[in-house]
C-alpha positions in Angstrom: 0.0 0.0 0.0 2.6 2.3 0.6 3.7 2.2 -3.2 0.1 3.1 -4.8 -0.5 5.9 -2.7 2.9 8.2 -3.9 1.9 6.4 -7.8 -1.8 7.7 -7.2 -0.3 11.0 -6.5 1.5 11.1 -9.3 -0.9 10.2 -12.0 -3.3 12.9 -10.8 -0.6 15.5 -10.9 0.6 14.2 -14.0 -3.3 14.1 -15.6 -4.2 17.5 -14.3 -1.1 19.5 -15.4 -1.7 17.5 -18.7 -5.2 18.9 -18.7 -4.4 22.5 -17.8 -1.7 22.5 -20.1 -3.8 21.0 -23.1 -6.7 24.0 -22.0 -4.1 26.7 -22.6 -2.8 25.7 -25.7 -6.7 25.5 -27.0 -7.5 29.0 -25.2 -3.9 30.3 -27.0 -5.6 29.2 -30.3 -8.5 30.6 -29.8 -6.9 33.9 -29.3 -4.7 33.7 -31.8 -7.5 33.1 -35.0 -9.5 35.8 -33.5 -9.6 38.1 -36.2 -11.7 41.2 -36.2 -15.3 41.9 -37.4 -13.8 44.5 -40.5 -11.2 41.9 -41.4 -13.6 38.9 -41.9 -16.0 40.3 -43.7 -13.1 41.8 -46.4 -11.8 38.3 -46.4 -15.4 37.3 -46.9 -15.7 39.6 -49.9 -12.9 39.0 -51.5 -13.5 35.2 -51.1 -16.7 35.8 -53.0 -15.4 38.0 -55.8 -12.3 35.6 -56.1 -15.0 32.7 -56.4 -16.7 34.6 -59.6 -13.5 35.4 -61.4 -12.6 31.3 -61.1 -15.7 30.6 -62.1 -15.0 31.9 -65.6 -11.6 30.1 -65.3 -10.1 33.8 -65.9 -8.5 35.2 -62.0 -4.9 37.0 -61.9 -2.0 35.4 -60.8 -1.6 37.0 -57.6 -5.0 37.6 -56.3 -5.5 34.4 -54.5 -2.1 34.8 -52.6 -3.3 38.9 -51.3 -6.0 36.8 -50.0 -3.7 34.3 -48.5 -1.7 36.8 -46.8 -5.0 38.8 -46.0 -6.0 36.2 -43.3 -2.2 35.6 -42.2 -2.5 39.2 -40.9 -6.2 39.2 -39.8 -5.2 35.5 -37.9 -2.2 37.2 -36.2 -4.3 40.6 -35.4 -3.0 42.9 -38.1 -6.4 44.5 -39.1 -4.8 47.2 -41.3 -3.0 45.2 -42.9 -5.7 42.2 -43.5 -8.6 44.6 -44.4 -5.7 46.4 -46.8 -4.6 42.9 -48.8 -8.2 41.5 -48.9 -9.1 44.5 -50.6 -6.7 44.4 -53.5 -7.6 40.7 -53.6 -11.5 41.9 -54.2 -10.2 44.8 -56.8 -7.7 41.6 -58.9 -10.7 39.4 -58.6 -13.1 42.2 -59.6 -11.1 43.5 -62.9 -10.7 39.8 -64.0 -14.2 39.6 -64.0 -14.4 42.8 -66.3 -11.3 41.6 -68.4 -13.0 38.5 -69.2 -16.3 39.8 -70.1 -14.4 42.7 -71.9 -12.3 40.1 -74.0 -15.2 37.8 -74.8 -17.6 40.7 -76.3 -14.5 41.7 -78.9 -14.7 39.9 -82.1 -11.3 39.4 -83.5 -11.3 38.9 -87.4 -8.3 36.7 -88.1 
């Protein structure tokens, strides 16, 4: 008897420091993917416009990577910079649009 006790002890310290530990790493996370209200909804936005410009197979090279970055900097707090990338994302995504339609109403006589 003398063995389980100290063994006893140790399993509960070792399961609640386990827990407490595995509570702040999820609370840490939480945190750190809070992104503000302005942020997500340009990230929302641009999402949608980059969505339309795909659809017609016709998007800029760069425009889903400002959108990348965009919710790199809204994830680690950077609203500024988050609101500034998704919105050159939505402007790329937007002129495709207007590109493609603008290059399927020309009729080219070769």
């Amino acid at each position: 008897m003398k063995i389980r006790l100290p063994v006893k002890l140790l399993t509960v310290a070792l399961l609640s420091s386990a827990l407490s530990i595995g509570c702040a790493a999820r609370q840490a996370k939480e945190s750190a993917t809070m992104a503000s209200p302005e942020a997500t909804a340009a990230i929302i936005a641009a999402g949608a416009a980059i969505k339309k410009a795909k659809a017609n197979d016709w998007i800029w090279r760069d425009t889903e990577d400002f959108l990348k970055q965009a919710q790199a900097a809204a994830d680690k707090g950077d609203t500024a910079t988050a609101v500034k990338l998704a919105n050159k994302a939505k402007f790329q995504a937007e002129a495709a649009v207007i590109q493609y339609n603008h290059e399927m109403s020309i009729t080219r006589g070769f």
